[in-house]
Each structure stands twice: as C-alpha cells, then as structure tokens.
N, C-alpha and C positions, 0 to 999 in steps of 0.2 A: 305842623306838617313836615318840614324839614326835619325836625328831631327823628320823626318816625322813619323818613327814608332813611338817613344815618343810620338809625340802627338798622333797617332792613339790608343796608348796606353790608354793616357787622356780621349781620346772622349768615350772608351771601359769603363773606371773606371766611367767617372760620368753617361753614358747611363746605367752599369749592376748595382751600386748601387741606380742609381734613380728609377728605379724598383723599387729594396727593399726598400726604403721611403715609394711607392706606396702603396707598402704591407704592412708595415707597418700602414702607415693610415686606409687601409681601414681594419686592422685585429686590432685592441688595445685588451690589452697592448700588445706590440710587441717591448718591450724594444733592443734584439738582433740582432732583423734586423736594429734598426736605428744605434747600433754601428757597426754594416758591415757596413753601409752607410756610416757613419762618415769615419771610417776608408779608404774606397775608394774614396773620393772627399779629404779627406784631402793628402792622397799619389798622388792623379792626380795635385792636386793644389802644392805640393812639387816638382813634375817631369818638372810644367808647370814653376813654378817661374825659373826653373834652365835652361831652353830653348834660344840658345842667338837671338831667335826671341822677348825675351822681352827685347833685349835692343831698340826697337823702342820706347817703353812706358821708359825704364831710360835715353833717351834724353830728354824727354820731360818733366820728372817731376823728380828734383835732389834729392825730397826726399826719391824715390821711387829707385831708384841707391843707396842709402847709403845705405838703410835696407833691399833691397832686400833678399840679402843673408840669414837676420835674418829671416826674413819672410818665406822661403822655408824652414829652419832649423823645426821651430817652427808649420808650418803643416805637416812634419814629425814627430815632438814631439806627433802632435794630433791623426797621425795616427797608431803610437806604444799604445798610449793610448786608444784609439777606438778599438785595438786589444784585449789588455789586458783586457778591460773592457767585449767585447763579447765572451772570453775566459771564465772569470768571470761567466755571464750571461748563460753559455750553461752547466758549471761543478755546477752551487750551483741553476742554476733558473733564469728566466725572472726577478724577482726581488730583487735579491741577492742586498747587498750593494755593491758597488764599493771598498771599503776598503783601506788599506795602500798603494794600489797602486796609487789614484788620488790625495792624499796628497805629494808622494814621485812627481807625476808628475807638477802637481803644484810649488813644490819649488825648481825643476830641470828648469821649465821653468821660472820663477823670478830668481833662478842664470844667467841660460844664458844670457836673459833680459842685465843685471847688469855688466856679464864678456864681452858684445858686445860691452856695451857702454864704459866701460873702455879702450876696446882695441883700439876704436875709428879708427878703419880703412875708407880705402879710397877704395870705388867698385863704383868709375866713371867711370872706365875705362874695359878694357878687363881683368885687372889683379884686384886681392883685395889685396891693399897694407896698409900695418901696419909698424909704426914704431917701432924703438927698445924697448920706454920705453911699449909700448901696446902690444908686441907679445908677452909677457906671459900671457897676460890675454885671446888672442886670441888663444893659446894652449890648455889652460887649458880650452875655452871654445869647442873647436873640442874633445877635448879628453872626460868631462864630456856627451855629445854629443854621443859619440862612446860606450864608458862603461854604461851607461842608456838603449842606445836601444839595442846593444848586449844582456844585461843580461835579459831586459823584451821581445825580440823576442826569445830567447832560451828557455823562460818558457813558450811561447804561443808555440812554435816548438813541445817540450816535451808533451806538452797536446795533441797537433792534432794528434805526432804518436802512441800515447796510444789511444785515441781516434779512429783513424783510424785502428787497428789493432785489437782492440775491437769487430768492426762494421761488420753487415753481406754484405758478397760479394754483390756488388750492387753499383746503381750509388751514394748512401750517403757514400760508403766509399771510392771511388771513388773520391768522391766530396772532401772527407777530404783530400785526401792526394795529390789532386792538391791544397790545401790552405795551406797543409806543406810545400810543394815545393816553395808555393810564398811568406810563411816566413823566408823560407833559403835564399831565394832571398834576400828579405830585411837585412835578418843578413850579407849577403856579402855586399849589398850595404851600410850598417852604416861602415860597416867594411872599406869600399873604402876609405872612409873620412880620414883614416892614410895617408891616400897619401899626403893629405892638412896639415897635423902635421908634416911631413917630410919638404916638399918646406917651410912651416912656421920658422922650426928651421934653413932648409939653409939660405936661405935669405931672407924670408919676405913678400913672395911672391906668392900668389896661385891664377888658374885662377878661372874669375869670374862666369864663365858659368859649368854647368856640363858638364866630359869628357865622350868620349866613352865608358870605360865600365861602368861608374857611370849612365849613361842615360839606357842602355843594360841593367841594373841589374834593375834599378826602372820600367823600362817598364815590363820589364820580370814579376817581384811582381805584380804589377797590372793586367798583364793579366792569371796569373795563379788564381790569390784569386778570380776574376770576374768570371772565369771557373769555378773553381772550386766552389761558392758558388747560381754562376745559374744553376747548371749540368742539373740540376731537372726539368728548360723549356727548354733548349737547348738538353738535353744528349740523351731523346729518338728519335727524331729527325734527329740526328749524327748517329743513332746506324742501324737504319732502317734498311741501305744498309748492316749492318755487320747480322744482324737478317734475310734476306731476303736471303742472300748468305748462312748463316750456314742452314735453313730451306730448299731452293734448294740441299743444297747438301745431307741431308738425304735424303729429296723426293727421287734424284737419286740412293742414295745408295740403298735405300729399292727394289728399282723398281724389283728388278729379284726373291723374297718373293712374292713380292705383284701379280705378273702377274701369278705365279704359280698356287697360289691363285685364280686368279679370274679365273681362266683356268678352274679349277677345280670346281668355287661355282660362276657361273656367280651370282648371284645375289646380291654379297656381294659388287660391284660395285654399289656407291651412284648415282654419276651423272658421267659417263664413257666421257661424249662431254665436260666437265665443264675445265678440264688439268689444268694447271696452272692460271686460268682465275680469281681467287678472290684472289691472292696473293701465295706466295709460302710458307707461315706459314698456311694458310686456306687447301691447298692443301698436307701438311705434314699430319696436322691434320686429317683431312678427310684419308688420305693410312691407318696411325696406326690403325685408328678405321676400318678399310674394311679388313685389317690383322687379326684382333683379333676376327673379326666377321668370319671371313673363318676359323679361328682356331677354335673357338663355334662349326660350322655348323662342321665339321668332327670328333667333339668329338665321336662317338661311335665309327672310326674306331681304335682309340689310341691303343695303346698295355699296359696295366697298370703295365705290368713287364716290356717293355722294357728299361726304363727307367734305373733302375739297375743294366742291361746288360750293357750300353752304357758305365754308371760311368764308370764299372769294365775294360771294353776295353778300354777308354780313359786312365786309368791312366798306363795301362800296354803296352800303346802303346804310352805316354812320349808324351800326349796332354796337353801344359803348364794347369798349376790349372785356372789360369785367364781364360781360353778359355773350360774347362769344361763343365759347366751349358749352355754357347751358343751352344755349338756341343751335347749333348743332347738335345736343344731344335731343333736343326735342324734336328737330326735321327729321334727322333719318330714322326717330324712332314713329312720326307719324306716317313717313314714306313707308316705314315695313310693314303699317299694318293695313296700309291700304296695300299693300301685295301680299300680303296673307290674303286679305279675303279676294283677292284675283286669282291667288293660287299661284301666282308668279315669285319662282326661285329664283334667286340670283346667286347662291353658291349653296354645296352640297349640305345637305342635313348635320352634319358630321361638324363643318364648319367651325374657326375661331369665333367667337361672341367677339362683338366689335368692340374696339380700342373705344374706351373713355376716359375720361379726365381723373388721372389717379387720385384718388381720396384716401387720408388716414382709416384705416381700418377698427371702425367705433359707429358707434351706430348716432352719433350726433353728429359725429363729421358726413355721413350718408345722408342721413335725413337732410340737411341743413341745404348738399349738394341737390338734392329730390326736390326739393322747395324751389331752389331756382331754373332745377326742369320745368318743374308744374308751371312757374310763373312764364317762362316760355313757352310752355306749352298753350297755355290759355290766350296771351296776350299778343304774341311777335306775330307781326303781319308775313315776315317771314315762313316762321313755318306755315301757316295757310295758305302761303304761295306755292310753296313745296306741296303741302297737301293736295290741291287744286292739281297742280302741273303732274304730281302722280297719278292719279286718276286721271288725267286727261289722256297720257301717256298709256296708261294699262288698263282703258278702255272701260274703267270701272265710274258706274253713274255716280253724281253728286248727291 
C-alpha cells in the first residue's frame, strides 16, 4: 500500500512540476520556476530509486544494484540544492547568483562520490552490506548526508516561515506554508537516515530499499511542496464549494432584513423569480445591494436624533460594545419603517441616507455587517422597545 502512495507521490511530483518547466518556457527568464522543477523531479527520482519495485531493473543490470543507493542519495542532494537555490532566487531575484551554496554542494557531492566508493559495499541483495574495513567511510558518508541537508532544509524552512508570515492572507500564503510543511517533511526524512548510522555501526547492515516511515515522509514532501507551489491553479477550484457554502449562508442569514425590506419598498427587489439561480455569491451579492437600496429609499423617514438615544439606552442597558453600532443600526432602521407606514417625514425626500458604521467596500465585509443587523434585528429587546415606543408615539396600531 505504501509503495503505491510513493509512487502516486512520484507521478504528483513530476506531473505538478512539469507544469512549472512549462511555465517556465513559455515565460523567460523564469529562472525560479525551473529550480521548483528541479527540485521536484529530482525528490520524485530519489523516492522512485528507493522503491523495491526497482529491484526488477537491479536483476538485470549489476551495475545499476551497486550504485543504486548512490544514485537516489545524490538526487536528493540535487533536490536540497534546487531548494536552496529557489530560496535564493525568490529572497535576492530571478537572477541572483547561486553563491556559496552550489560550491558547498558540489564538493559535498565529490565527497560522497569518493566516501561510496571507499566503502565499497555490497546492495545486490535486499540488505546494503559493508565490510569492517569500508564502514567508516560508509558512516561518515550517511552522516555528512544527514548534516548537509539538515542544515540547508532548516535555512529554506526559516525563509518560508518568515515569508509566509509576512504574506497577505490568501491562497500565496497559503501556498507558503504548505511548502514549509513539505520542508519539515524533508528535514525528518534526512533525519530518518540516522536509522542507517545506527544498523551501520551495529553490524553492518542496512536495508536496501526505503522503509515505511522513510517512504511516508518523502511522499508526504513531495505532495505538500506540489500543493503548495500549484495552489494558484488548483486552490480556487478546491475553494469553490467552501465560497459557495459561506455565500449561502449569508444569503440566509440576511433573509429576515431583506424581506422586511422588500415588504415595505417592493421595488427594491432586482429580479424576485431569479433565487439562487446564478450562484449563491451572485445572489448574496444582489440581497446586500436590494438592502442598502431599501435603506436609500426610506431615508426621510430616519429620525436623525435617534440615533443618540439608541447609544445612550444600549450602554445603560449593558448591550456588549461589539454589538452596539449593529443594534442602533437596527432601531432607527425599525423606527423608519414604522413611520413610513404613518407617513411621518422627519427630513426632506432629498435627504443624506443616514450615517452607518463604515465597512470595507466588498461584499463579505457587507454581508458579514447585515448579519449582525439581522441578529439585532431579530433578537435585542432593544430595538422592540424602540419599535413599540415608535408606534406608540406616531399613533400607529401594534
């Protein structure tokens, strides 16, 4: 089962970054995107060599059983490096130098090179055996191995959470901090490789294939960095169904505003037969504007002191501060429609629309503010009072 996600992993790492090649090509210079590329074909090509489905291919060709190992070591080498380099690339610029890091990687990969073939082991088999006089070279080469990518996946780590933390809410920051997640991942799985310096110093002996949680963790990396660095074509997408559900549930919240509303100013209804028929963000959309326009159309009945009155009663009547501003929005807006239907003006037709609690201009920040009308609306014994005392005042039956 594990083997299969592994490779399902693979196929996710060289499909999401041959993308980014694509992009690459077709946008120059796009030096950043081809080291995400790099960097995901070379960790799929490290996850693939460690699969013990390629020991079909180390039956067959002896030379390809001895260096295996090296070979998957050494495209993880490339994809720490691919890292550090798009790390590079995103903190100084598309054409930053590479710097002391491809020189440091470079002569970490001709050490290994050098401490493999010294150690001269044997991975014909299911186990990678070493003899006495070669297993300190094969120590020292896991361990050089382990302290390399540790130290340069902790400094790519360190970048994305400053980076990500930086970043405005949204799916780029987002996107970062599923690419941190997938360098944590990588730093456990270099980290795993202790396991192999243990069995090494007992006897000599470590298996040739990667284990379960070594597979676990390399898949994991790949599918998080792959997410996280396509969020951009995939993420709205995904989001749809959570945008379509938060949009429904204003819609509803608002409904018992809105119909008062239309009760009172039929014509502030756009298209009444239309309901949820173009989507339920279209149909959010559309309430707050038919709200605000019923708010317009009853401006002269407003009371332009009552407002004042409201404050003064809510705080002496121990109306949290947060709920304030919404329960004064919902008294003088139940006062003016009980003097619409008295027919009592209190300022000319012509009139300013009364002063409300300034809101971001986006239809989430509206709605959100509508929600906490309605719930005044419905709920504060407040405005009922005000209700009650308007009509008592303007002669209008309960």
């Amino acid at each position: 089962m594990i083997e299969t996600l592994a490779y399902l992993a693979c196929v996710l790492g060289f499909a999401g970054f041959g993308v980014k090649l694509l992009e690459a090509g077709r946008d120059q210079p796009a030096r950043t995107l081809w080291f995400l590329a790099g960097f995901g074909i070379c960790i799929a090509l490290g996850i693939t060599d460690g699969m013990p489905a390629m020991d079909q291919l180390a039956g067959h060709h002896r030379w390809y059983a001895e260096y295996a190992p090296l070979a998957g070591d050494l495209a993880k080498f490339g994809a720490i490096g691919f890292t550090v380099a798009f790390t590079r690339s995103m903190r100084f610029g598309a054409d930053a130098r590479l710097g002391w890091h491809a020189v440091l990687s470079w002569f970490v990969i001709v050490v290994e090179i050098v401490l493999f073939t010294l150690a001269g082991p044997d991975c014909s088999g299911d186990e990678t055996v070493v003899a006495a006089e070669g297993r300190p070279f094969l120590i020292a080469y896991e361990l050089v191995f382990v302290v390399y990518g540790v130290l340069s996946l902790t400094l790519v780590a360190v970048f994305f959470a400053r980076f990500a933390t930086r970043a405005r809410a949204g799916s780029l920051r987002t996107g970062l901090w599923l690419i941190f997640a997938g360098v944590v991942a990588a730093v456990a799985w270099t980290l795993w490789d202790l396991d192999d310096v243990a069995a090494l110093i007992s006897d000599g002996r470590v298996g040739a294939t990667e284990d379960l949680p070594a597979a676990v963790l390399g898949a994991t990396c790949v599918v998080l960095a792959v997410a996280g660095s396509t969020l951009s074509v995939w993420g709205p997408s995904l989001a749809a169904p959570f945008r379509w559900a938060r949009a429904y549930r204003g819609y509803r919240r608002i409904e018992p505003l809105w119909t008062v509303l239309r009760d009172a100013v039929p014509g502030i209804a756009l298209d009444p037969a239309s309901g949820l028929g173009r989507g339920a963000e279209f149909a959010l959309y559309r309430r707050v504007i038919e709200i605000r326009d019923g708010h317009l159309a009853l401006r002269p009945y407003f009371d332009p002191d009552l407002p004042a009155r409201v404050v003064d009663r809510a705080r002496r009547d121990g109306v949290p501060t947060r709920r304030v501003a919404a329960t004064v929005d919902a008294a003088t807006l139940a006062a003016a429609l009980v003097a619409r239907e008295a027919d009592h003006r209190f300022q000319p037709d012509d009139a300013d629309a009364p002063v409300s609690r300034a809101v971001a201009a986006d239809v989430s920040a509206e709605a959100a503010w509508l929600i906490e009308v309605t719930r005044a609306w419905r709920r504060s014994a407040l405005v009922a009072d005000v209700r009650r005392e308007t009509r008592r005042e303007l002669g209008v039956p309960p």
